[in-house]
N, CA, C and O atoms as a printed pandas DataFrame, in Angstrom:
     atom_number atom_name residue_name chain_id  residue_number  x_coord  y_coord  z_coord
0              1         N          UNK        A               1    0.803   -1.180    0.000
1              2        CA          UNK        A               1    0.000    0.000    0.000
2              3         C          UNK        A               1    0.852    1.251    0.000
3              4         O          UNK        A               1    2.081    1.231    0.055
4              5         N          UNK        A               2    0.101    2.347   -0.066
5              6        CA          UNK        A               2    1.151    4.044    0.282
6              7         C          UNK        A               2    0.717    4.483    1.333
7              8         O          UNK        A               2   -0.309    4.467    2.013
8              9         N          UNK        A               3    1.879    4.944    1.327
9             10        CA          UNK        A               3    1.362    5.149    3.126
10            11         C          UNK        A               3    1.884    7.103    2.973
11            12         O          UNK        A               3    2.942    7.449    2.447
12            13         N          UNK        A               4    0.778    8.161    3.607
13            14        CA          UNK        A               4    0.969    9.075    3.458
14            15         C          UNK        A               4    1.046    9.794    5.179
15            16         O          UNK        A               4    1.200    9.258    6.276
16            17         N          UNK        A               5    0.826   11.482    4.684
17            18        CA          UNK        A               5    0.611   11.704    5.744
18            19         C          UNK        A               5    0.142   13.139    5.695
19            20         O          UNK        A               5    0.325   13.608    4.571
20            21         N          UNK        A               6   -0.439   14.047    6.600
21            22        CA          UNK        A               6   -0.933   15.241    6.647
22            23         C          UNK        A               6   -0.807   15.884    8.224
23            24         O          UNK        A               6   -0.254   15.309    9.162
24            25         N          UNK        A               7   -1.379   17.058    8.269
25            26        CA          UNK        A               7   -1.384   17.860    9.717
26            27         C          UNK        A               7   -2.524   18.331    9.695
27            28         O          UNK        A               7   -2.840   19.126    8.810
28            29         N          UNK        A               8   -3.413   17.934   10.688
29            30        CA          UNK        A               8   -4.731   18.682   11.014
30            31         C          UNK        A               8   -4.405   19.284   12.588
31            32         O          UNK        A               8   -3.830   18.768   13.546
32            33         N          UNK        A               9   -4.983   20.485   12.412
33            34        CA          UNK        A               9   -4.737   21.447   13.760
34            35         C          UNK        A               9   -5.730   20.786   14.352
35            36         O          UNK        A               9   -6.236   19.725   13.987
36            37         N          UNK        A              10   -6.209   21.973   16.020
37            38        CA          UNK        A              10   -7.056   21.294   17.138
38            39         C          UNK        A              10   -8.453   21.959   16.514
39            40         O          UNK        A              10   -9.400   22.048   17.296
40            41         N          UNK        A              11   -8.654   22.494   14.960
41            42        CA          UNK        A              11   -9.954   22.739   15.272
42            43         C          UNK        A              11  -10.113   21.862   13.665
43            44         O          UNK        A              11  -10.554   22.243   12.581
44            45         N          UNK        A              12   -9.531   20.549   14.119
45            46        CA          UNK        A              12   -9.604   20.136   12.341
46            47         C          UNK        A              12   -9.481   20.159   10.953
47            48         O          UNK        A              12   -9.713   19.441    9.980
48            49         N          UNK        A              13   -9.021   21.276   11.234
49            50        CA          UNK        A              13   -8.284   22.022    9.575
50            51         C          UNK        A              13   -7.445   21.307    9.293
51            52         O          UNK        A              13   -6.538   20.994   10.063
52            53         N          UNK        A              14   -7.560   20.931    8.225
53            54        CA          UNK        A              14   -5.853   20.002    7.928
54            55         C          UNK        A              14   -5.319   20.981    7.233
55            56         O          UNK        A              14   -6.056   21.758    6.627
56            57         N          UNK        A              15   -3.740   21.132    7.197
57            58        CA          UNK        A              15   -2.391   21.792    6.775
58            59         C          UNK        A              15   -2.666   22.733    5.318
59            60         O          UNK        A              15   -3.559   22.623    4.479
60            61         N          UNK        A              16   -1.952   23.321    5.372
61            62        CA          UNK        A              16   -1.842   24.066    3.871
62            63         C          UNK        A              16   -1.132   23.480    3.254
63            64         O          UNK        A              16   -1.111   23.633    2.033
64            65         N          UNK        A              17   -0.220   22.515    3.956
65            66        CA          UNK        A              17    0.820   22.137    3.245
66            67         C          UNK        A              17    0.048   20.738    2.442
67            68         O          UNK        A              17   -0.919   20.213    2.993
68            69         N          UNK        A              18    0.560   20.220    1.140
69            70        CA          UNK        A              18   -0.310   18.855    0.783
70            71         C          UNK        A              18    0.467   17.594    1.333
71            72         O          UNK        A              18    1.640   17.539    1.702
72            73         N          UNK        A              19   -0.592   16.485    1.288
73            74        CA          UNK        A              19   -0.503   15.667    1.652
74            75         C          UNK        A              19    0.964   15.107    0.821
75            76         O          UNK        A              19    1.075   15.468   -0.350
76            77         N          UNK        A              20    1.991   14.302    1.372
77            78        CA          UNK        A              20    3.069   13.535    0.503
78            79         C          UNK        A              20    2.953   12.143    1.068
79            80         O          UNK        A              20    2.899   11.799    2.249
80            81         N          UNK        A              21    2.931   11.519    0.123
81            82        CA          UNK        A              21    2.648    9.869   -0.548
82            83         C          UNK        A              21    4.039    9.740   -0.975
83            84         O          UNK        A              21    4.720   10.332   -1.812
84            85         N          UNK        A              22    4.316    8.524    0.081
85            86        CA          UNK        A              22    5.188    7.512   -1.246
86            87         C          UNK        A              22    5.221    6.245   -0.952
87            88         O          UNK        A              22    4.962    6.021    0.230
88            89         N          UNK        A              23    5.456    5.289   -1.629
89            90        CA          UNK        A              23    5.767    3.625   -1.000
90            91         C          UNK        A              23    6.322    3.100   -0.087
91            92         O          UNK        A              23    7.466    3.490    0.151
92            93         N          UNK        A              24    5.997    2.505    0.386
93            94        CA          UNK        A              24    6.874    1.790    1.538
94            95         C          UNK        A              24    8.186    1.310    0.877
95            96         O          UNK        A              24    8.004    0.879   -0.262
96            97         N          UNK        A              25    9.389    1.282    1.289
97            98        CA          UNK        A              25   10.636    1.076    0.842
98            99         C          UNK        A              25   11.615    1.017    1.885
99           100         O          UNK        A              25   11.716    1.798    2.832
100          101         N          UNK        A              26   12.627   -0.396    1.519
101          102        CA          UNK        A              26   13.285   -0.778    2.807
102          103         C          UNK        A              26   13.866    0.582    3.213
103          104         O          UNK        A              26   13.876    1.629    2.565
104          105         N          UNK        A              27   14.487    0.249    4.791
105          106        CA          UNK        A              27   15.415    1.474    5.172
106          107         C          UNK        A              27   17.014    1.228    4.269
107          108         O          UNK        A              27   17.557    2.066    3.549
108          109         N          UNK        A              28   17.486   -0.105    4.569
109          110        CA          UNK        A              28   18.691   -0.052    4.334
110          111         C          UNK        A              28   18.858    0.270    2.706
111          112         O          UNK        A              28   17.909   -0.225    2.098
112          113         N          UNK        A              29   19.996    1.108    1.642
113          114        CA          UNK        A              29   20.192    1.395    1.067
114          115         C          UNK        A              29   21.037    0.313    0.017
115          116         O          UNK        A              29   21.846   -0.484    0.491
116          117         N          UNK        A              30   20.751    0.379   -1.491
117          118        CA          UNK        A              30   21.652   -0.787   -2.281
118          119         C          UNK        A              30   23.201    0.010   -1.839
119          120         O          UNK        A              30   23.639    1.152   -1.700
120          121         N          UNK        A              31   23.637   -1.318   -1.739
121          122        CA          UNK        A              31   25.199   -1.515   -1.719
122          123         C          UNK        A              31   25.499   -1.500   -2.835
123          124         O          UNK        A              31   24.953   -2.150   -3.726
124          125         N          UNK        A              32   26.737   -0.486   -2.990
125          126        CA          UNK        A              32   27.928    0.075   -3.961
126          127         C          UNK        A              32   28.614   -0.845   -4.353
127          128         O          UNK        A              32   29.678   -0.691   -3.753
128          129         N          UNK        A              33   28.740   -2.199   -5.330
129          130        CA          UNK        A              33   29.774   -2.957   -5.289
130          131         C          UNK        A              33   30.429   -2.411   -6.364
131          132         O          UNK        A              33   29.882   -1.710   -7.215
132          133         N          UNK        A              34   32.124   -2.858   -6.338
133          134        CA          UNK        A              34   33.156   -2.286   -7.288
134          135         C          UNK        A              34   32.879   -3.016   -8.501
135          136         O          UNK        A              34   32.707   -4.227   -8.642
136          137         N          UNK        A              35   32.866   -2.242   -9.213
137          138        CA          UNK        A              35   32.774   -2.186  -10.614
138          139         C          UNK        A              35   31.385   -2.744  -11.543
139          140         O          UNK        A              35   31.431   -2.793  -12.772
140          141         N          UNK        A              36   29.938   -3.222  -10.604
141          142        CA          UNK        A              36   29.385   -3.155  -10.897
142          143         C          UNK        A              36   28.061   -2.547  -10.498
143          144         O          UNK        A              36   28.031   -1.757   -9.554
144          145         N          UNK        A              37   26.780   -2.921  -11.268
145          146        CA          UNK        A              37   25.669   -1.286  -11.100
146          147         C          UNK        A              37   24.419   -2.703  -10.939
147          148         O          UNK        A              37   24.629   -3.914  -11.001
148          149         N          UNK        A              38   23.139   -1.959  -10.721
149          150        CA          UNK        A              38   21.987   -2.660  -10.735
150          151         C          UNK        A              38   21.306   -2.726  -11.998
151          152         O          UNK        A              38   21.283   -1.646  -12.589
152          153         N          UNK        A              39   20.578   -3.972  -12.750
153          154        CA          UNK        A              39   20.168   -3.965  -13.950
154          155         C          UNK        A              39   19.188   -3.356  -14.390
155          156         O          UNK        A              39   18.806   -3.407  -15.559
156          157         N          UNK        A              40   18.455   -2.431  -13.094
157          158        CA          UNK        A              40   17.315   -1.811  -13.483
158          159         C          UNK        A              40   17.425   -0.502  -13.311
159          160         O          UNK        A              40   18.602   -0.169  -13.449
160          161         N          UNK        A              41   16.445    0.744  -12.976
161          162        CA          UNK        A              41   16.087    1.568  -13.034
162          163         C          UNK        A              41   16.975    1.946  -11.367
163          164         O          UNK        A              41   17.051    3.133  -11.048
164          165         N          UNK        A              42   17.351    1.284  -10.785
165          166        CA          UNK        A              42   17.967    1.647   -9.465
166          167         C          UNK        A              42   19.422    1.668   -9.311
167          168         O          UNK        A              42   19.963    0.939  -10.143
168          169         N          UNK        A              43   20.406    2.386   -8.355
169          170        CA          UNK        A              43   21.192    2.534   -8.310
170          171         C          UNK        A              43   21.847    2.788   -7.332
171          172         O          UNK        A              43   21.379    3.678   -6.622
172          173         N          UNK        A              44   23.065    2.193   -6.918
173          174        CA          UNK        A              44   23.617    1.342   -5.832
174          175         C          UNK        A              44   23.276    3.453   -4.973
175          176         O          UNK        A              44   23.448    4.569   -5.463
176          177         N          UNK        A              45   22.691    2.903   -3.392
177          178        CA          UNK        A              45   22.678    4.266   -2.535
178          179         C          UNK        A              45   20.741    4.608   -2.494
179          180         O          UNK        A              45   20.115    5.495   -1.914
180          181         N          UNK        A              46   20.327    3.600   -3.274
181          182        CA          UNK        A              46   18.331    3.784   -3.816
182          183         C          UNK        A              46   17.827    2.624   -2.457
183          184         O          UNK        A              46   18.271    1.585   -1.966
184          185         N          UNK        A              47   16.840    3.386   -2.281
185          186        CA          UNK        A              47   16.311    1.979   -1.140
186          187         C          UNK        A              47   15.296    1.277   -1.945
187          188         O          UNK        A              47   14.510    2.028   -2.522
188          189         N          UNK        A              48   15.134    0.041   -2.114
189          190        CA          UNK        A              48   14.456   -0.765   -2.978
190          191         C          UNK        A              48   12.877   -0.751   -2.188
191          192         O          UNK        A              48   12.662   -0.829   -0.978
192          193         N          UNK        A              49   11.839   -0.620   -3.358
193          194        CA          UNK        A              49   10.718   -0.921   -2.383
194          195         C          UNK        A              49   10.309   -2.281   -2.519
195          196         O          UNK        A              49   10.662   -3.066   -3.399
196          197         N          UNK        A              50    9.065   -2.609   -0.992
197          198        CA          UNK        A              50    9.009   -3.635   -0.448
198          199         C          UNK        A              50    8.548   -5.026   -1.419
199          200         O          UNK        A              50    7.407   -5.168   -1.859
200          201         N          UNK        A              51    9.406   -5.769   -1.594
201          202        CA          UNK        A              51    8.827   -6.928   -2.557
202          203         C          UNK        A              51    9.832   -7.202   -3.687
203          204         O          UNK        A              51    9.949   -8.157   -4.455
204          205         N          UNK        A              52   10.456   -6.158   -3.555
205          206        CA          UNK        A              52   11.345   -5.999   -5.015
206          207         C          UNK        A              52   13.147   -6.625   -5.014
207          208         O          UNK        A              52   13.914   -6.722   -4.057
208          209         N          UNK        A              53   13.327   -6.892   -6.175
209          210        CA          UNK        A              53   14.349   -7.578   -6.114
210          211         C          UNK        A              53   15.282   -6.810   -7.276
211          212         O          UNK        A              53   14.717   -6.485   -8.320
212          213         N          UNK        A              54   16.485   -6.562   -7.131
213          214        CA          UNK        A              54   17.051   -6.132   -8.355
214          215         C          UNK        A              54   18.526   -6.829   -8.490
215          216         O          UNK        A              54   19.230   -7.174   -7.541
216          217         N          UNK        A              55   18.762   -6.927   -9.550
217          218        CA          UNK        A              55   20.233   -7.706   -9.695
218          219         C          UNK        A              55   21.330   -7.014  -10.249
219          220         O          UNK        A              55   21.073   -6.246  -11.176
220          221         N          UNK        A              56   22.526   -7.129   -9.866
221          222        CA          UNK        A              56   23.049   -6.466  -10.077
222          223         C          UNK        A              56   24.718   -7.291  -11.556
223          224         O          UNK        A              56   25.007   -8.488  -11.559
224          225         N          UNK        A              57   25.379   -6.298  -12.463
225          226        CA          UNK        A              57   25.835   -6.942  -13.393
226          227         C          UNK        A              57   27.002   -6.581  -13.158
227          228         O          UNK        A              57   27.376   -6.062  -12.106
228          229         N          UNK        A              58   27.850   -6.884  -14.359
229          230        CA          UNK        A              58   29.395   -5.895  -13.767
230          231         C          UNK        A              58   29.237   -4.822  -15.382
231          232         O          UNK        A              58   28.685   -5.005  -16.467
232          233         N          UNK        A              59   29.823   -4.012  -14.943
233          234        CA          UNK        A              59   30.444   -2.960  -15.658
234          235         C          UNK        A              59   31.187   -2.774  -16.677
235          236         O          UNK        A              59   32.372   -3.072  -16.524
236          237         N          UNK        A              60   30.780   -2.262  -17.949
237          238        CA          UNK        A              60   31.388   -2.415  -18.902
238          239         C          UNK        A              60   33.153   -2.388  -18.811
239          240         O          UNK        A              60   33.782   -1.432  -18.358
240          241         N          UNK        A              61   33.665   -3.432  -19.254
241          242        CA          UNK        A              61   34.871   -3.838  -19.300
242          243         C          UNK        A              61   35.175   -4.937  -18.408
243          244         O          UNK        A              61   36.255   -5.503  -18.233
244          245         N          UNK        A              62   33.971   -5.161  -17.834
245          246        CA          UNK        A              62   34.313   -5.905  -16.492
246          247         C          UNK        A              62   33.409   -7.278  -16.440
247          248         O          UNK        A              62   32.180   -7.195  -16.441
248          249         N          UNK        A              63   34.003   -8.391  -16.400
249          250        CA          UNK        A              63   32.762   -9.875  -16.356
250          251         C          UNK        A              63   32.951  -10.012  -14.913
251          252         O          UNK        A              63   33.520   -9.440  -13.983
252          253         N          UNK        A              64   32.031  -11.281  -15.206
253          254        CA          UNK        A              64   32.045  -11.504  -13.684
254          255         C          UNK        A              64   32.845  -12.908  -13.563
255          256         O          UNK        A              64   33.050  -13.741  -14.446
256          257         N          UNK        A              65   33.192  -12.916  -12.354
257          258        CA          UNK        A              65   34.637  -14.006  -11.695
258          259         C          UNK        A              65   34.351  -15.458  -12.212
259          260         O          UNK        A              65   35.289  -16.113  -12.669
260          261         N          UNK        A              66   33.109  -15.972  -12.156
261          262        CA          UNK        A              66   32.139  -16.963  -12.126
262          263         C          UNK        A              66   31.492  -16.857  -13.382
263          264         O          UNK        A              66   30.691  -15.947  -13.598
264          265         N          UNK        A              67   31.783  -17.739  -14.248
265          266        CA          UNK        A              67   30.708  -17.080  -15.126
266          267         C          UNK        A              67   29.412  -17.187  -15.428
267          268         O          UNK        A              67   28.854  -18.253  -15.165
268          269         N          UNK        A              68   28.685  -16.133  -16.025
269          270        CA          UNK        A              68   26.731  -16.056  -15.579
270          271         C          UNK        A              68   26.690  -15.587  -14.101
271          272         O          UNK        A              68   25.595  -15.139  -13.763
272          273         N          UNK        A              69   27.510  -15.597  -13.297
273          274        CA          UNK        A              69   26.916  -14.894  -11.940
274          275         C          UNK        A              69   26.630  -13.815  -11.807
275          276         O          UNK        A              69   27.327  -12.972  -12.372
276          277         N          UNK        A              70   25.504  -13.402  -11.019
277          278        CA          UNK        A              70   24.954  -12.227  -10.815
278          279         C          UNK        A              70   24.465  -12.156   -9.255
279          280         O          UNK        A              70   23.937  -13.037   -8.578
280          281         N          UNK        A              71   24.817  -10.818   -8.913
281          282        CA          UNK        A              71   24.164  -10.547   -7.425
282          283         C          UNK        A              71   22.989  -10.484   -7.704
283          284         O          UNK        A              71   22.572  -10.411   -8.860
284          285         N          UNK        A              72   22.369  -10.503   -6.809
285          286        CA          UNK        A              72   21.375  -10.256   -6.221
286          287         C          UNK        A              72   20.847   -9.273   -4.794
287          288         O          UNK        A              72   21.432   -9.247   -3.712
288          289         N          UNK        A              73   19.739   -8.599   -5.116
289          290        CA          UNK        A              73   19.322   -7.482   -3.794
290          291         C          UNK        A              73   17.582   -7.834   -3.603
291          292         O          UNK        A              73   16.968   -7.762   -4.668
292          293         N          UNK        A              74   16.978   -8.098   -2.719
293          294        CA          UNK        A              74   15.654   -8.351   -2.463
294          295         C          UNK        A              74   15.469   -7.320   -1.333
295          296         O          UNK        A              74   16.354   -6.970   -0.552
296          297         N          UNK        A              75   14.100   -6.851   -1.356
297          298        CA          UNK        A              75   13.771   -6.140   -0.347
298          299         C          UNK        A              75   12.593   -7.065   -0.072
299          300         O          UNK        A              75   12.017   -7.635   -0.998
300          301         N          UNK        A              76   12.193   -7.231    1.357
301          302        CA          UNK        A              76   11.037   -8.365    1.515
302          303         C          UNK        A              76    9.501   -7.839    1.674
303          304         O          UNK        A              76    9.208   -6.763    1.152
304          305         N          UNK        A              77    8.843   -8.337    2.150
305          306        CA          UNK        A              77    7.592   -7.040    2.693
306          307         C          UNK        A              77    7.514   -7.000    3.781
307          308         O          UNK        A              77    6.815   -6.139    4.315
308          309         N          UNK        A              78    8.239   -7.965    4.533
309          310        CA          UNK        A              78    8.580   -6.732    6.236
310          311         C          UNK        A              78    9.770   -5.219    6.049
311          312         O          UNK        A              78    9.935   -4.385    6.940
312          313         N          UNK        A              79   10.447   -5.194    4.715
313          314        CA          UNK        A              79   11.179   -4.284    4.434
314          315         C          UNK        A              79   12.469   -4.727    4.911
315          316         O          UNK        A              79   12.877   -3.868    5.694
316          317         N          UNK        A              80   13.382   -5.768    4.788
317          318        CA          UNK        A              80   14.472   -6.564    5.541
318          319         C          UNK        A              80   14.870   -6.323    3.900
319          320         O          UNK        A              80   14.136   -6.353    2.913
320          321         N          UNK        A              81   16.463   -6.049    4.024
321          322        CA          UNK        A              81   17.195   -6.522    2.807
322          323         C          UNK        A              81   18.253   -7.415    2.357
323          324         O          UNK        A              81   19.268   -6.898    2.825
324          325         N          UNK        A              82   18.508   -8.183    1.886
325          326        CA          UNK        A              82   18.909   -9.304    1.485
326          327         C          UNK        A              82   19.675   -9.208    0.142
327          328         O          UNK        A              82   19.398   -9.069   -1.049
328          329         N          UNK        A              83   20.919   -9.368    1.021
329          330        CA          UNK        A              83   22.238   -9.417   -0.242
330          331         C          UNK        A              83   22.835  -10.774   -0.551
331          332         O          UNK        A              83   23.196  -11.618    0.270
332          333         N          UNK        A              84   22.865  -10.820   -1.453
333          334        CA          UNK        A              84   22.922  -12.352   -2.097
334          335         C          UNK        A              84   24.173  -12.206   -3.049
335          336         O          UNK        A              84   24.122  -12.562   -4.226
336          337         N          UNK        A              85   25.193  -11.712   -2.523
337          338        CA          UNK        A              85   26.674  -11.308   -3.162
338          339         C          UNK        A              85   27.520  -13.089   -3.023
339          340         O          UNK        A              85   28.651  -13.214   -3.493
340          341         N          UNK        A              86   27.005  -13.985   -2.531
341          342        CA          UNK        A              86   28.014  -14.671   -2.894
342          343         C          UNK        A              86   28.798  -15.040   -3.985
343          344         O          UNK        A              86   28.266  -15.035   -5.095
344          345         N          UNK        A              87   30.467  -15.498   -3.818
345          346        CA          UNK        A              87   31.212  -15.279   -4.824
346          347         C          UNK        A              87   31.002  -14.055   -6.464
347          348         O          UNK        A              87   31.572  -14.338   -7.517
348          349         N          UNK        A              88   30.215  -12.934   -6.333
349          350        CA          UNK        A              88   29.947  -12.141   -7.354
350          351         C          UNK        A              88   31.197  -11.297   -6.980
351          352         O          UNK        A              88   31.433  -10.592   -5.999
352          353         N          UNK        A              89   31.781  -11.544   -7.874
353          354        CA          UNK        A              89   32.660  -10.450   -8.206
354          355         C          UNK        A              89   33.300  -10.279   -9.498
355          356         O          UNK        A              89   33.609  -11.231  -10.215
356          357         N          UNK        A              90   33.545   -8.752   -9.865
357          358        CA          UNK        A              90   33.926   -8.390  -11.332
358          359         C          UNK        A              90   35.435   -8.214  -11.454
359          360         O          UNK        A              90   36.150   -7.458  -10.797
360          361         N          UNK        A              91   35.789   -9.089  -12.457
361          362        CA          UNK        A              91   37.151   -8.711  -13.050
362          363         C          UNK        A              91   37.446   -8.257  -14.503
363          364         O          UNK        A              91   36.859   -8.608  -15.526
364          365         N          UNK        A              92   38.681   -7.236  -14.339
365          366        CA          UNK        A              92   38.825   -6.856  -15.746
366          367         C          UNK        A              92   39.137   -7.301  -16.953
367          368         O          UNK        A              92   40.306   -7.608  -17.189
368          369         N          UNK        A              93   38.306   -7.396  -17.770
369          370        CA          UNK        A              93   37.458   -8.090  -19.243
370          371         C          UNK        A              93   39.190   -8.648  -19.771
371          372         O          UNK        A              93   40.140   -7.865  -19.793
372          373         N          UNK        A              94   39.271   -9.760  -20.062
373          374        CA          UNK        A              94   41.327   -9.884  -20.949
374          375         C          UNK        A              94   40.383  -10.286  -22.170
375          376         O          UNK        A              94   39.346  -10.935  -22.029
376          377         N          UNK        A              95   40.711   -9.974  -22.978
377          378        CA          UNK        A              95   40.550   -9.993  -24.727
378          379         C          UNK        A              95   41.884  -11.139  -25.086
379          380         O          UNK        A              95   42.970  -11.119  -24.506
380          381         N          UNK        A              96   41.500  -12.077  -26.147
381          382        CA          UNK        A              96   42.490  -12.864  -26.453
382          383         C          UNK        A              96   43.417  -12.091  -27.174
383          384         O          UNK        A              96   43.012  -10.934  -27.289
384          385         N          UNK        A              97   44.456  -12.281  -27.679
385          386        CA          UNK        A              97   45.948  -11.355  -28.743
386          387         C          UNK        A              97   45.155  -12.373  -29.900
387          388         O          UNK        A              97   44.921  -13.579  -29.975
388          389         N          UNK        A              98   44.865  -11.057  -30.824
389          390        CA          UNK        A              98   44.964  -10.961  -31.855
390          391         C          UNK        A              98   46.337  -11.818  -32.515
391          392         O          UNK        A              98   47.434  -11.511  -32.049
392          393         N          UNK        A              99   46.273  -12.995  -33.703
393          394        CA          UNK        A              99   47.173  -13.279  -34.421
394          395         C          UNK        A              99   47.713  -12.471  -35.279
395          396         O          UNK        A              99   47.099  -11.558  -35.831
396          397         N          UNK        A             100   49.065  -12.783  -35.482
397          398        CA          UNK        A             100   49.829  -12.155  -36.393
398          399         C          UNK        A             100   49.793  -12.077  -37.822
399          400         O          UNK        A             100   50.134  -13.089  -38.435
400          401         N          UNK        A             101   49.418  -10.990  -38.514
401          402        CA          UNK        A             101   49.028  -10.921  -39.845
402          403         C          UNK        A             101   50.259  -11.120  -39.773
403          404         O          UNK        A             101   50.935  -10.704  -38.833
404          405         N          UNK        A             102   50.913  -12.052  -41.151
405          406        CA          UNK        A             102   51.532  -12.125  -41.989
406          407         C          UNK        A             102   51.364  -11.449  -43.476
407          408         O          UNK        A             102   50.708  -11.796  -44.459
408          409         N          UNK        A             103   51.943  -10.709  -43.308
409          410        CA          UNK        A             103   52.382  -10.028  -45.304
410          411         C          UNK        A             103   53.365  -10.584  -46.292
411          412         O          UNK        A             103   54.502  -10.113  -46.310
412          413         N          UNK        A             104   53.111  -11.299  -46.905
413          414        CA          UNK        A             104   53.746  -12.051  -48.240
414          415         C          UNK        A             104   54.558  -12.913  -47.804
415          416         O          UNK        A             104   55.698  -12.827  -48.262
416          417         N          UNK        A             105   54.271  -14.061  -46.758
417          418        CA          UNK        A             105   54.439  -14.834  -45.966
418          419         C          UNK        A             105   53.878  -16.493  -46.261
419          420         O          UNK        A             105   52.899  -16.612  -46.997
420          421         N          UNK        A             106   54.496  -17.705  -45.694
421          422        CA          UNK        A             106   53.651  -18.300  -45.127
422          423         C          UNK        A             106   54.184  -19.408  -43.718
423          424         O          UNK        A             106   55.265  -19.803  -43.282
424          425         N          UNK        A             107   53.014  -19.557  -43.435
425          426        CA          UNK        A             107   53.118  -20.219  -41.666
426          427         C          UNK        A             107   52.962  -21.510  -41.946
427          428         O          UNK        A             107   51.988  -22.028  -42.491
428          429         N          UNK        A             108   54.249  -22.186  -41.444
429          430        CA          UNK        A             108   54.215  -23.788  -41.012
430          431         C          UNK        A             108   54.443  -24.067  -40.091
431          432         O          UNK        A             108   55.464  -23.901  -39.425
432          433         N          UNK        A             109   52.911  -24.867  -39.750
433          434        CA          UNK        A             109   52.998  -25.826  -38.522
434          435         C          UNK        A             109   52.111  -24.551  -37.204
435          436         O          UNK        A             109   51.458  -23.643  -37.717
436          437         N          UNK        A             110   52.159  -24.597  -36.051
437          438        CA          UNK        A             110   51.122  -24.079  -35.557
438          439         C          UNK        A             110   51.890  -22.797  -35.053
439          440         O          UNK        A             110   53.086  -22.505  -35.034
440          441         N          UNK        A             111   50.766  -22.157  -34.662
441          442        CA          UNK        A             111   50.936  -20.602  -34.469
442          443         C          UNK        A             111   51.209  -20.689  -32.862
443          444         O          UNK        A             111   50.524  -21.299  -32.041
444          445         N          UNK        A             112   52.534  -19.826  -32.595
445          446        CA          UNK        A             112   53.014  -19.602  -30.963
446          447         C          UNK        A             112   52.338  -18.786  -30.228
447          448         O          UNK        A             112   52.657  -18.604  -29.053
């Protein structure tokens, strides 16, 4: 549900000020991990609201240690958050070496 709120004085007037609405959403905040971000619309320092789960990837240039692993962040609907970082971690992307063009060449036997 949303849960809001207002000010009514002692003769029942409620506030000039308006009412502000927003969702219920855990307290604790997504965790910052190095070198990677969350796959959705949220971003590590966002408090996730209640029910929601977001996962998190690594960062361009960056895979992950494991491969296909992905964190995980759940917020529950008592609002408890749940980090599911095991073994996720990002390392920096190695690209294989390019072979050696040869120009007016040729190669026998296998390439070093």
């Amino acid at each position: 549900g949303v849960h809001g709120w207002g000010i009514r004085d002692s003769r029942g007037q409620w506030s000039k000020r308006p009412v502000q609405c927003s969702a219920p959403r855990c307290q604790e905040r997504l965790p910052d991990i190095v070198n990677a971000a969350p796959t959705s619309d949220y971003k590590a320092g966002d408090r996730l609201l209640l029910n929601a789960t977001v996962q998190y990837e690594c960062s361009l240039g960056y895979t992950p240690k494991t491969e296909g692993k992905l964190g995980t962040v759940t917020c529950s609907s008592q609002g408890d958050l749940t980090i599911a970082m095991d073994n996720f971690e990002c390392v920096p992307l190695v690209c294989p070496l390019l072979p050696t063009i040869m120009y007016h060449g040729t190669l026998i036997g296998p390439a070093a």
